[in-house]
PDB file of N, CA, C and O in Angstrom:
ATOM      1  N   UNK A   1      49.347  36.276 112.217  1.00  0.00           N
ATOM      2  CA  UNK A   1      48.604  37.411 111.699  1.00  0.00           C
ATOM      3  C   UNK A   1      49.018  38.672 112.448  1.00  0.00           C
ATOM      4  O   UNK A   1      49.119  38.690 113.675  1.00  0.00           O
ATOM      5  N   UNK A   2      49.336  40.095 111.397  1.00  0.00           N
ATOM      6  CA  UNK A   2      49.967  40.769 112.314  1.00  0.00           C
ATOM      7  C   UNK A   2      48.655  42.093 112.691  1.00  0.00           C
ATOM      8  O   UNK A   2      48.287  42.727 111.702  1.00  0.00           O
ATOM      9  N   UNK A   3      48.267  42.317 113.501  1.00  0.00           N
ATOM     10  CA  UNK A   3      47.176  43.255 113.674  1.00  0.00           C
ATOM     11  C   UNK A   3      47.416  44.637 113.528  1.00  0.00           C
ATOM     12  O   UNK A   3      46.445  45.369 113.334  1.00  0.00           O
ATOM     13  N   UNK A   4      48.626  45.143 113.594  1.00  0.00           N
ATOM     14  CA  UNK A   4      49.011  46.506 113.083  1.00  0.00           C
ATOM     15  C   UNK A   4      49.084  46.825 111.988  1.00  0.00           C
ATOM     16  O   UNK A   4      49.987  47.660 111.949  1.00  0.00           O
ATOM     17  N   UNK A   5      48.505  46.617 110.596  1.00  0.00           N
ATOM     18  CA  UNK A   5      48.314  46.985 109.270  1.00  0.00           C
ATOM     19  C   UNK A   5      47.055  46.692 108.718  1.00  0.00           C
ATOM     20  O   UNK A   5      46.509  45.589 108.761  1.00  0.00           O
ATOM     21  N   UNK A   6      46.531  47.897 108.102  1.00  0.00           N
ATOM     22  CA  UNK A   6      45.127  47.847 107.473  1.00  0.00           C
ATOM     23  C   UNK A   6      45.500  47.521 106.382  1.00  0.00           C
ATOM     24  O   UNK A   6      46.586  47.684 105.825  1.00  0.00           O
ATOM     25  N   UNK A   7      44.092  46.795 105.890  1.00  0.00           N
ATOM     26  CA  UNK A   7      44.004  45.997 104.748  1.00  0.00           C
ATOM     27  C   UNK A   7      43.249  47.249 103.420  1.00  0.00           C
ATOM     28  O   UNK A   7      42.284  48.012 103.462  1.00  0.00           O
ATOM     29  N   UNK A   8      43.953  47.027 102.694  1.00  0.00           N
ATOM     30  CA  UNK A   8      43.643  47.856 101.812  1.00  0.00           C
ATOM     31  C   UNK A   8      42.307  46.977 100.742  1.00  0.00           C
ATOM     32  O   UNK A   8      42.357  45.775 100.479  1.00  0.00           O
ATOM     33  N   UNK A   9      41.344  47.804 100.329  1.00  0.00           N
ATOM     34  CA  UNK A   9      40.094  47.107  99.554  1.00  0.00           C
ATOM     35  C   UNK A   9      39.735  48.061  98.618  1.00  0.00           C
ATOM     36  O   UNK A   9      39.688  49.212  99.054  1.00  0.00           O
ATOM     37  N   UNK A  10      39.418  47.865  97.228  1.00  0.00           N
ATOM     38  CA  UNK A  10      39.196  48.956  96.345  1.00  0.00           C
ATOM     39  C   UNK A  10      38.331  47.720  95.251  1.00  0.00           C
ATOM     40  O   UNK A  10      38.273  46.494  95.162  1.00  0.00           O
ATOM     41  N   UNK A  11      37.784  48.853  94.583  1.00  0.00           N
ATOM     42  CA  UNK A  11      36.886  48.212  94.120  1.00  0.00           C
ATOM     43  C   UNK A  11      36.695  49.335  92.365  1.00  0.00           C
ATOM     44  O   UNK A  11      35.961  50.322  92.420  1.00  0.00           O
ATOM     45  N   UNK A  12      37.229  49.084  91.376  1.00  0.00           N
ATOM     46  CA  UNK A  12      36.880  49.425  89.818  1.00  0.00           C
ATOM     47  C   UNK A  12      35.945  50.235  90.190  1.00  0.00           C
ATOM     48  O   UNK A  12      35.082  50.102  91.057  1.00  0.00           O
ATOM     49  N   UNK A  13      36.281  51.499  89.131  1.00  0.00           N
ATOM     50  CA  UNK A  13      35.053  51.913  88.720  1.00  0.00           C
ATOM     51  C   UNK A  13      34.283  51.049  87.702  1.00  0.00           C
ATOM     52  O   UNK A  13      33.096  51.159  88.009  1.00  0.00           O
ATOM     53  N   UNK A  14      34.420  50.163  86.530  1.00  0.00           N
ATOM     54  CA  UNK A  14      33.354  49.520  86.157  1.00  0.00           C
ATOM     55  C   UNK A  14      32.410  48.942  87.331  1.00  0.00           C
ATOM     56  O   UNK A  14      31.229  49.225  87.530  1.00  0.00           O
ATOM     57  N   UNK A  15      33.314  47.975  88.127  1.00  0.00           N
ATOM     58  CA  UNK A  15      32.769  47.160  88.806  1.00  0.00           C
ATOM     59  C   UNK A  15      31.492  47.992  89.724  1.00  0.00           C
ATOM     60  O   UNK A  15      30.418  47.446  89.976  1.00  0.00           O
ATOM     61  N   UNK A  16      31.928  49.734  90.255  1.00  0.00           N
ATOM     62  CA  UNK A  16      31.310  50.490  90.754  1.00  0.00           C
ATOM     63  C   UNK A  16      30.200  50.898  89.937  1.00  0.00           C
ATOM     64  O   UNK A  16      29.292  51.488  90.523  1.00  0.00           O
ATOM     65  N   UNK A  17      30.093  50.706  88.717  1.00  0.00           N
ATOM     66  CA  UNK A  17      28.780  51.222  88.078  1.00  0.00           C
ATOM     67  C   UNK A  17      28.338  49.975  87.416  1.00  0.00           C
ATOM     68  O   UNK A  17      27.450  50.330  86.642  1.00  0.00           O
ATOM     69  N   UNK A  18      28.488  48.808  87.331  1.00  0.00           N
ATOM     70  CA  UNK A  18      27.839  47.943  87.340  1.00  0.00           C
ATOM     71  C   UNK A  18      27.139  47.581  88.470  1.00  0.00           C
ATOM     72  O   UNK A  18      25.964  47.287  88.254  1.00  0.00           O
ATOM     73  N   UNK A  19      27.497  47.519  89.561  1.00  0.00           N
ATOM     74  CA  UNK A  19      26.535  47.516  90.930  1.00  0.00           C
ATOM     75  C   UNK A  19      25.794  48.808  91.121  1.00  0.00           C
ATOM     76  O   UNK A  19      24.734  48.799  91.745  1.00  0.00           O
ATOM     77  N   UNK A  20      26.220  49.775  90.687  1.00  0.00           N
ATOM     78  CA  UNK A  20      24.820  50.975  90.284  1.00  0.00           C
ATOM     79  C   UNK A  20      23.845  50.219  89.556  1.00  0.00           C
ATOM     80  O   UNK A  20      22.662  50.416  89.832  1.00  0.00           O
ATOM     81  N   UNK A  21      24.140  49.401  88.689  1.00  0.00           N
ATOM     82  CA  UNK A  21      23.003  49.267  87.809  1.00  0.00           C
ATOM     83  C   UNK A  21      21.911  48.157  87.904  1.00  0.00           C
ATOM     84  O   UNK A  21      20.757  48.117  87.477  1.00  0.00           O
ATOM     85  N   UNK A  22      22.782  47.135  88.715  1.00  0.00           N
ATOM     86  CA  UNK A  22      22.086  46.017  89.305  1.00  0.00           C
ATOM     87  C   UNK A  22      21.558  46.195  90.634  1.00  0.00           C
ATOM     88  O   UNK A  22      21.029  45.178  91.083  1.00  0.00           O
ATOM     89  N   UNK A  23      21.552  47.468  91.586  1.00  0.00           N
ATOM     90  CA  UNK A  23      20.965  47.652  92.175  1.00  0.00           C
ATOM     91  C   UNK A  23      19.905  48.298  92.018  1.00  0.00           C
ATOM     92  O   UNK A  23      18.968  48.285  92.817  1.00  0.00           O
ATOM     93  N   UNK A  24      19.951  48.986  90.873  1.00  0.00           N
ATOM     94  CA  UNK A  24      18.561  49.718  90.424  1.00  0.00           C
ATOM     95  C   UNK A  24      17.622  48.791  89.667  1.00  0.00           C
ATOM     96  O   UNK A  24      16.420  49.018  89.804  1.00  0.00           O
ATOM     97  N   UNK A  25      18.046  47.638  88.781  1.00  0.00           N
ATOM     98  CA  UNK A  25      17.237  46.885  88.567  1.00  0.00           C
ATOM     99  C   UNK A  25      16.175  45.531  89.298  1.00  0.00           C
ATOM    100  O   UNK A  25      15.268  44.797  88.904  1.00  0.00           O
ATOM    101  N   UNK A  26      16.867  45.742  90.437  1.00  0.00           N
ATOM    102  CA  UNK A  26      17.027  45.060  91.852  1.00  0.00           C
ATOM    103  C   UNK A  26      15.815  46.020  92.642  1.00  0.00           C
ATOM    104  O   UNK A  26      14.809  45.587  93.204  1.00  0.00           O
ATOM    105  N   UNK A  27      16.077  46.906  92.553  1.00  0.00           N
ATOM    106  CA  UNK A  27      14.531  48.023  93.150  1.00  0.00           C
ATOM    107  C   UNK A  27      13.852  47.930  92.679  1.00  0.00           C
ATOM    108  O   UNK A  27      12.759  47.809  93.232  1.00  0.00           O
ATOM    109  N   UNK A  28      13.996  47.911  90.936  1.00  0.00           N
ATOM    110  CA  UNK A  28      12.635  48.433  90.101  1.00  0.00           C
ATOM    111  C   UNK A  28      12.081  46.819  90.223  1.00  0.00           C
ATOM    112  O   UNK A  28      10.991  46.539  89.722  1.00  0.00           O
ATOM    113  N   UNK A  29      12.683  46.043  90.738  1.00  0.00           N
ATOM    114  CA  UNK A  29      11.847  44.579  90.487  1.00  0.00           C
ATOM    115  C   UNK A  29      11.299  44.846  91.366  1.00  0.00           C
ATOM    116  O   UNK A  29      10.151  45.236  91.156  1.00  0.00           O
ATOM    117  N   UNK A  30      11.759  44.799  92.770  1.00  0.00           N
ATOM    118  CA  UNK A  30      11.082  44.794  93.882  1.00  0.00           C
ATOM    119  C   UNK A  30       9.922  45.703  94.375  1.00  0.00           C
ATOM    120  O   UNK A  30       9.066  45.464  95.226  1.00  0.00           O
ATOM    121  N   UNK A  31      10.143  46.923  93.535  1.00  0.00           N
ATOM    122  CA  UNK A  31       8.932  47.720  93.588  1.00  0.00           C
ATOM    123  C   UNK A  31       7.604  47.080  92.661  1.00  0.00           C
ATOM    124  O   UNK A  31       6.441  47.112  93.060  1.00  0.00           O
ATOM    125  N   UNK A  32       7.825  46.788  92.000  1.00  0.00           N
ATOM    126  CA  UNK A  32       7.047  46.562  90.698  1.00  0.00           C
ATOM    127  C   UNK A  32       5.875  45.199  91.288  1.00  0.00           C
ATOM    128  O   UNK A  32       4.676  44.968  91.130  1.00  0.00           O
ATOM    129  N   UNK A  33       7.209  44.423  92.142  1.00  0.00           N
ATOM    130  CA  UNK A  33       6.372  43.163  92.885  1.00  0.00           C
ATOM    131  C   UNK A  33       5.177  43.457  94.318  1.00  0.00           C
ATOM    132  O   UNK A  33       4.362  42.744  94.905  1.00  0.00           O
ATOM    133  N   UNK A  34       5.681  45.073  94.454  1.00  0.00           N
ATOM    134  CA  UNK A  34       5.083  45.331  95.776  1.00  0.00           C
ATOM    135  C   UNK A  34       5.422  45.365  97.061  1.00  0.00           C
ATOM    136  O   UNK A  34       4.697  45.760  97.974  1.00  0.00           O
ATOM    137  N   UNK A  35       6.908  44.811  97.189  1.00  0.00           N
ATOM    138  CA  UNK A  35       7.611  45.085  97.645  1.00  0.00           C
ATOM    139  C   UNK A  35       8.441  46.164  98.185  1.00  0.00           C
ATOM    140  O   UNK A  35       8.963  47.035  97.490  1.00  0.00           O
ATOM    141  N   UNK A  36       8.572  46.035  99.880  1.00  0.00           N
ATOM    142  CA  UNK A  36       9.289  47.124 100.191  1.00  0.00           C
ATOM    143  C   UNK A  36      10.885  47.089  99.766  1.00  0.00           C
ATOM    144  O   UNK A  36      11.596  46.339 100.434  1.00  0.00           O
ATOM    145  N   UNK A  37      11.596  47.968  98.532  1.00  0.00           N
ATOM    146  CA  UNK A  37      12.727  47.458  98.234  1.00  0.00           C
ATOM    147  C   UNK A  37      14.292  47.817  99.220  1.00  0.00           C
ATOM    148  O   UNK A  37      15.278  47.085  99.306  1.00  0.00           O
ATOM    149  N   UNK A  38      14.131  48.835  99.706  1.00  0.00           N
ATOM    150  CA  UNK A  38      14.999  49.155 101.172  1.00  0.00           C
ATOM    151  C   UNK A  38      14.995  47.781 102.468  1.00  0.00           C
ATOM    152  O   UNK A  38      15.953  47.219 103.000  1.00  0.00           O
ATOM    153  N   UNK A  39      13.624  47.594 102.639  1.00  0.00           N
ATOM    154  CA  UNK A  39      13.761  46.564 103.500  1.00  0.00           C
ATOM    155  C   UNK A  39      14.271  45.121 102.988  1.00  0.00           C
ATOM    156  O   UNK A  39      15.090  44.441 103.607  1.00  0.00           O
ATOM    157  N   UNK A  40      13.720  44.787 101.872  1.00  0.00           N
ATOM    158  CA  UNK A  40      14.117  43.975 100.827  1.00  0.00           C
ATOM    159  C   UNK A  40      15.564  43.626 101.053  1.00  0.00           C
ATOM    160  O   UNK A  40      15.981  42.726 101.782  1.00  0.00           O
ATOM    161  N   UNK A  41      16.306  44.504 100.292  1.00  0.00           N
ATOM    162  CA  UNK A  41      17.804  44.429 100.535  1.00  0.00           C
ATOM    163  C   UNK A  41      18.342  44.399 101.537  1.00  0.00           C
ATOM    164  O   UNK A  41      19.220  43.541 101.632  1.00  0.00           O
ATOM    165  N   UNK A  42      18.082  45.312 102.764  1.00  0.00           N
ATOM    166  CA  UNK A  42      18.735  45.162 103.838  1.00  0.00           C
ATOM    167  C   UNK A  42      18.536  43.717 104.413  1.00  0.00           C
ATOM    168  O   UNK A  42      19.519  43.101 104.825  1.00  0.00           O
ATOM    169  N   UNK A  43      17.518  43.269 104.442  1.00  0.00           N
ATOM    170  CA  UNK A  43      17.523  41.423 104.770  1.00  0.00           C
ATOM    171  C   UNK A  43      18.717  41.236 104.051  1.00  0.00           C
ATOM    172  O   UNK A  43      19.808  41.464 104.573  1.00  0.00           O
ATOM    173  N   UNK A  44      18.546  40.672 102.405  1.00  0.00           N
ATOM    174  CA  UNK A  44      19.470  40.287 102.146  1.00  0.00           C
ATOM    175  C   UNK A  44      20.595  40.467 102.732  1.00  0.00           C
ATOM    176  O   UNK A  44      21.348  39.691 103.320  1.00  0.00           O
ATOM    177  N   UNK A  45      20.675  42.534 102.328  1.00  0.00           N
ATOM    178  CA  UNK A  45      22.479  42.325 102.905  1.00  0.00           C
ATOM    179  C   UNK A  45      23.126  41.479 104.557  1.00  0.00           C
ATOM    180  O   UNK A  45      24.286  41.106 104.730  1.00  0.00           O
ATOM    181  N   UNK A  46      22.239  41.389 105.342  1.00  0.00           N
ATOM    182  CA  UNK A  46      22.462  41.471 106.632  1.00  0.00           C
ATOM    183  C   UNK A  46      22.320  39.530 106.673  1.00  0.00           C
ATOM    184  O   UNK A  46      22.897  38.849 107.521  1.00  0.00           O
ATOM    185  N   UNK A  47      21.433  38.958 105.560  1.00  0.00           N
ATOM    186  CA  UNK A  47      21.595  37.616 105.987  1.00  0.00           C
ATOM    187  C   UNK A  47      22.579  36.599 104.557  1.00  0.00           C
ATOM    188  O   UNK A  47      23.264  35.576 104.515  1.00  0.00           O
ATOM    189  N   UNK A  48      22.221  37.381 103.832  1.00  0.00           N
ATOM    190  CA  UNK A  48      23.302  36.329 102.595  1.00  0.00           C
ATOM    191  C   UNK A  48      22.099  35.838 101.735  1.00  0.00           C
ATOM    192  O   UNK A  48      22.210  35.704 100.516  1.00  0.00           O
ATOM    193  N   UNK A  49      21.128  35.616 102.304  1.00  0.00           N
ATOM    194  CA  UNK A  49      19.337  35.008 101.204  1.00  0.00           C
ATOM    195  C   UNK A  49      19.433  35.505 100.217  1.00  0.00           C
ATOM    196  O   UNK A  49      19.961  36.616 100.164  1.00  0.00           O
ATOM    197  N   UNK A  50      19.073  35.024  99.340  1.00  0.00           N
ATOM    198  CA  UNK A  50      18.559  35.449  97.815  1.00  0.00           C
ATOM    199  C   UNK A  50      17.026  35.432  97.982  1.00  0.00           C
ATOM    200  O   UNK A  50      16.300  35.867  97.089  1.00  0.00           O
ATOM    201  N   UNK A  51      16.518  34.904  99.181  1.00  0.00           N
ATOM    202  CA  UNK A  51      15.298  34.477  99.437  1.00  0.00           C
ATOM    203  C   UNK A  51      14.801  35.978  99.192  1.00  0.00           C
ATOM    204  O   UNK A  51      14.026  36.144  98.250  1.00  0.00           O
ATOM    205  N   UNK A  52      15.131  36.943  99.860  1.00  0.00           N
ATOM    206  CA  UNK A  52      14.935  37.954  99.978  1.00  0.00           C
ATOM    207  C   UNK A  52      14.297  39.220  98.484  1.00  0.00           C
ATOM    208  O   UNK A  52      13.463  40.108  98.306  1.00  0.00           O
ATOM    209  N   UNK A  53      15.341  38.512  97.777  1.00  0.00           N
ATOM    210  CA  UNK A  53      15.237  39.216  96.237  1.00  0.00           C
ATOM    211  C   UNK A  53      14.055  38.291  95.677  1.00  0.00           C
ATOM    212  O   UNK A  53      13.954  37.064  95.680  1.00  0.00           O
ATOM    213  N   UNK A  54      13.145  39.341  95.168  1.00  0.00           N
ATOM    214  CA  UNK A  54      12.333  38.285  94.382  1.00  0.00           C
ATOM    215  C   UNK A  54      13.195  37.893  92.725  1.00  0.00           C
ATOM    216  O   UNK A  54      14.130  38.475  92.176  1.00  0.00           O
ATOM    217  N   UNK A  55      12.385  36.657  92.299  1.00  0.00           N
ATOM    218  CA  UNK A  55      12.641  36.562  91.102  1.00  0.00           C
ATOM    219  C   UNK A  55      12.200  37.124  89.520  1.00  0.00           C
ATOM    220  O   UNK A  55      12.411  36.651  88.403  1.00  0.00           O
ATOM    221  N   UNK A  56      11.556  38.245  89.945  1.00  0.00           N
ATOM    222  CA  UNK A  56      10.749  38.743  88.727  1.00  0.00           C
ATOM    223  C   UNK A  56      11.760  39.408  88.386  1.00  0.00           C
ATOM    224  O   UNK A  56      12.395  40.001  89.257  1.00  0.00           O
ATOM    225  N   UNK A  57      12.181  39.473  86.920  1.00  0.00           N
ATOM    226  CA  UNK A  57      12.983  40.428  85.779  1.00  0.00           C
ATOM    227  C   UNK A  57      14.078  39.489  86.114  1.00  0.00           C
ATOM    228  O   UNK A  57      15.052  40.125  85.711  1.00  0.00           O
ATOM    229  N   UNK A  58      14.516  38.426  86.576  1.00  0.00           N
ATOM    230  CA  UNK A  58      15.557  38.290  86.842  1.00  0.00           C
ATOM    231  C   UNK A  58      16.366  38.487  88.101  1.00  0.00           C
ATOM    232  O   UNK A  58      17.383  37.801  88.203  1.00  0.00           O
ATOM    233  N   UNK A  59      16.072  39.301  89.045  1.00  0.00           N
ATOM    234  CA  UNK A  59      16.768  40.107  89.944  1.00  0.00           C
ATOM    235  C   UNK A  59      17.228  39.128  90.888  1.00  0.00           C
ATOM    236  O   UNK A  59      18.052  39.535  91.708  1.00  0.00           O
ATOM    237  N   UNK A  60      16.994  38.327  90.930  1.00  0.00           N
ATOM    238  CA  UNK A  60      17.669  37.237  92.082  1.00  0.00           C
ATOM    239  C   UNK A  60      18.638  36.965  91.773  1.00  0.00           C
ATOM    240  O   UNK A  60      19.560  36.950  92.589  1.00  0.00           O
ATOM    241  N   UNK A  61      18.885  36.521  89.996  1.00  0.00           N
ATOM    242  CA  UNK A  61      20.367  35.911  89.256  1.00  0.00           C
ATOM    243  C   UNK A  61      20.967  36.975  89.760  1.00  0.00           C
ATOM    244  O   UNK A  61      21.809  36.921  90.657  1.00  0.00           O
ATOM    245  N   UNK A  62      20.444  38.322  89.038  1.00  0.00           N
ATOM    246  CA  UNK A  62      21.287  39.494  88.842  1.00  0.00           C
ATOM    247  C   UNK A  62      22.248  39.372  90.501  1.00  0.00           C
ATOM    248  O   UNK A  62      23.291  38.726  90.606  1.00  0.00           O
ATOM    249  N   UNK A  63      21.509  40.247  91.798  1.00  0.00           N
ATOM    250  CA  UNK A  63      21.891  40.288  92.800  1.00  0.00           C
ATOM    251  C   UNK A  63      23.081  39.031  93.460  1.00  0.00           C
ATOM    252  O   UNK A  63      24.152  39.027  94.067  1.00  0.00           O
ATOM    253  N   UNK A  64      22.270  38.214  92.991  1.00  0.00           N
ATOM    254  CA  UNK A  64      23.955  37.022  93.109  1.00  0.00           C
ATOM    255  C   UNK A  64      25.087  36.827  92.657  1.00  0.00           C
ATOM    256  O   UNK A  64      25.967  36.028  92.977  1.00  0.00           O
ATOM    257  N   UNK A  65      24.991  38.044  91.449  1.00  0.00           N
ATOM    258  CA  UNK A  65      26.213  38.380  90.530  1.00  0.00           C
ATOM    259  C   UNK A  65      26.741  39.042  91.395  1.00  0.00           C
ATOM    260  O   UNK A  65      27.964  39.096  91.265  1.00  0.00           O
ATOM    261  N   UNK A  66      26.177  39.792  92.570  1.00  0.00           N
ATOM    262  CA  UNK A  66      27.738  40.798  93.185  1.00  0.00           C
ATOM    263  C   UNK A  66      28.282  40.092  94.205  1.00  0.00           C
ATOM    264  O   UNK A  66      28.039  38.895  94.357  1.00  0.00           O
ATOM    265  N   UNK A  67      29.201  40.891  95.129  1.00  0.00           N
ATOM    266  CA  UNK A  67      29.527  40.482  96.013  1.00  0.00           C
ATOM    267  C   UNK A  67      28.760  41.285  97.464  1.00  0.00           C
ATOM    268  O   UNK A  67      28.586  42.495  97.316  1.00  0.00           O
ATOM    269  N   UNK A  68      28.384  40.788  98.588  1.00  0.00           N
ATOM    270  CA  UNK A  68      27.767  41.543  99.526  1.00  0.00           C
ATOM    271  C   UNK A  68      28.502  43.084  99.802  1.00  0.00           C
ATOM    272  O   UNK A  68      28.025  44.217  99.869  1.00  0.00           O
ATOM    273  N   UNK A  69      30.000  42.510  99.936  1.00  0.00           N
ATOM    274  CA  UNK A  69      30.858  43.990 100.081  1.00  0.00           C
ATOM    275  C   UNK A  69      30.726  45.058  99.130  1.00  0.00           C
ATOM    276  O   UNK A  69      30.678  46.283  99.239  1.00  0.00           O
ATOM    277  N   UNK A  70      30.672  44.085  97.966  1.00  0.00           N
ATOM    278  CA  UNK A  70      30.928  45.537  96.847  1.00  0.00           C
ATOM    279  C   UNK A  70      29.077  46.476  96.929  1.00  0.00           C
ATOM    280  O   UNK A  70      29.198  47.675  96.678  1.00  0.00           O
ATOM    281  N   UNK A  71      28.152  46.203  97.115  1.00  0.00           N
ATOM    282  CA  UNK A  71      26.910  46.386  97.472  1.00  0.00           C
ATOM    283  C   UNK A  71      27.162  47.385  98.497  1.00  0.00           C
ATOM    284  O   UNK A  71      27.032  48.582  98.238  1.00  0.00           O
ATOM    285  N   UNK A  72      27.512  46.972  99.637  1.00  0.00           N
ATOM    286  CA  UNK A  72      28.069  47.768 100.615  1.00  0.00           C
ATOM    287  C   UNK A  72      28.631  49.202 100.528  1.00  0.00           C
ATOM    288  O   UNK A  72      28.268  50.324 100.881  1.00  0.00           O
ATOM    289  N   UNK A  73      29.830  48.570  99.809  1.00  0.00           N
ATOM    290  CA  UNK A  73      30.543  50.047  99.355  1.00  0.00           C
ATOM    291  C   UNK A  73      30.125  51.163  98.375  1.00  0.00           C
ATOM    292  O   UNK A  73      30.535  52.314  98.229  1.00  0.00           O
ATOM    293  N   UNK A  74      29.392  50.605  97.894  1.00  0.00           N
ATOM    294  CA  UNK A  74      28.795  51.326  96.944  1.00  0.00           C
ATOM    295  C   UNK A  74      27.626  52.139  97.810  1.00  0.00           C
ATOM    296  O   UNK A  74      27.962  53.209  98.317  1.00  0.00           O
ATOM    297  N   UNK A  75      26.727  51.823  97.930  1.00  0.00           N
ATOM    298  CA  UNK A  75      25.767  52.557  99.365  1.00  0.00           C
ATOM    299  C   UNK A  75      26.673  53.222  99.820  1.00  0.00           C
ATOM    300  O   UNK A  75      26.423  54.415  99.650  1.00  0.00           O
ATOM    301  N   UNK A  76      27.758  53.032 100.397  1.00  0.00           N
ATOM    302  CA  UNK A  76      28.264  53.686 101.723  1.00  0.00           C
ATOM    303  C   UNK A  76      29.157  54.933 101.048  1.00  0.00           C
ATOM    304  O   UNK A  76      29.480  55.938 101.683  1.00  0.00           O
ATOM    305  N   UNK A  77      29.500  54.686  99.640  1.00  0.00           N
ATOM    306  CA  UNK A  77      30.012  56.131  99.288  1.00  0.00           C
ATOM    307  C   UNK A  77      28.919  56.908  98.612  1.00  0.00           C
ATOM    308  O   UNK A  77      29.115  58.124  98.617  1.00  0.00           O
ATOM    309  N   UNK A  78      27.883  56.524  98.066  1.00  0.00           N
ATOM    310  CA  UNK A  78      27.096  57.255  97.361  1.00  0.00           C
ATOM    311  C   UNK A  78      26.817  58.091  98.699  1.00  0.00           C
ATOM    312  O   UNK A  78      27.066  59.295  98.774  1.00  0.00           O
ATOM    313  N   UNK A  79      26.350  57.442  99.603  1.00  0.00           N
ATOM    314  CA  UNK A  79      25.751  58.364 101.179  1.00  0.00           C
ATOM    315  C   UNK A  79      26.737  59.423 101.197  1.00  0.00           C
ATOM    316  O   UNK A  79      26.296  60.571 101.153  1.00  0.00           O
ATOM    317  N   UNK A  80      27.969  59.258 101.253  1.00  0.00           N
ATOM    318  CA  UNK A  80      29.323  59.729 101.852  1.00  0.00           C
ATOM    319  C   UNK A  80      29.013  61.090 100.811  1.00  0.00           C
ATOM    320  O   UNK A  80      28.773  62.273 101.050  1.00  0.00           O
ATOM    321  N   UNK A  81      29.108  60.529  99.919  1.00  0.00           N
ATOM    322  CA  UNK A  81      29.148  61.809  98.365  1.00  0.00           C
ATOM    323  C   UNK A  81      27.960  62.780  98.593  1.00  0.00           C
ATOM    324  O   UNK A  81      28.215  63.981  98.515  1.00  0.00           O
ATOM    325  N   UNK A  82      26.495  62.336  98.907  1.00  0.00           N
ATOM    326  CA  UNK A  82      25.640  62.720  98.347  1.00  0.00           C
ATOM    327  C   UNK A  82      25.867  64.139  99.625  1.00  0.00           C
ATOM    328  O   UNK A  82      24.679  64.450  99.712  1.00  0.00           O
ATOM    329  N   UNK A  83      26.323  64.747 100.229  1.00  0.00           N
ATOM    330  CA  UNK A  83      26.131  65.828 100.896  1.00  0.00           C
ATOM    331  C   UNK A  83      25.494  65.606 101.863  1.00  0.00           C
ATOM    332  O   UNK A  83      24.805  66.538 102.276  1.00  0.00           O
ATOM    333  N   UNK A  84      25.461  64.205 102.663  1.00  0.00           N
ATOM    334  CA  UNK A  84      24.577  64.227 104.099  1.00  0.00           C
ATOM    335  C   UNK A  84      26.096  64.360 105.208  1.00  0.00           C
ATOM    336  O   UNK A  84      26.785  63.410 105.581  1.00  0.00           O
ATOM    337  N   UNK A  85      26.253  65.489 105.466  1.00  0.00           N
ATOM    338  CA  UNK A  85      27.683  65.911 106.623  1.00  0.00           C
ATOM    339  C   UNK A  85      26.932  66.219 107.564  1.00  0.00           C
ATOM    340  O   UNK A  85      27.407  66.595 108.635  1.00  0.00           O
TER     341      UNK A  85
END
């Protein structure tokens, strides 16, 4: 393995607005259940659980449809974009 070359990772724009959309349906469950949905996810992201996602509307299937990274990246450019410098 050679450690002097970065790995390149990209990710579709479909694929980028389909995880827009399953993350918003992913909130609106979790709100709806009473749930804190920020804390919610961050479990998930940080442990791999689905435990975490409830199952109302679906949102547990849904959320297992992505990948943890692409979740990731998506957060991490919307932040990047949204004007917090």
């Amino acid at each position: 393995m050679n450690d002097d070359k970065t790995m390149h990772f990209r990710v579709g724009k479909e694929d980028a607005l389909n995880t827009r959309l399953i993350l918003s349906k992913v909130y609106e469950a979790l709100a709806e259940k009473g749930y804190n949905p920020i804390n919610q996810l961050i479990g998930y992201l940080l442990s791999g659980d689905p435990a975490y996602i409830t199952s109302h509307k679906g949102a547990r299937n849904l959320i297992r449809g992505l990948e943890r990274d692409e979740i990731l990246e998506e957060i991490l450019e919307y932040y990047l974009k949204s004007g917090n410098k």
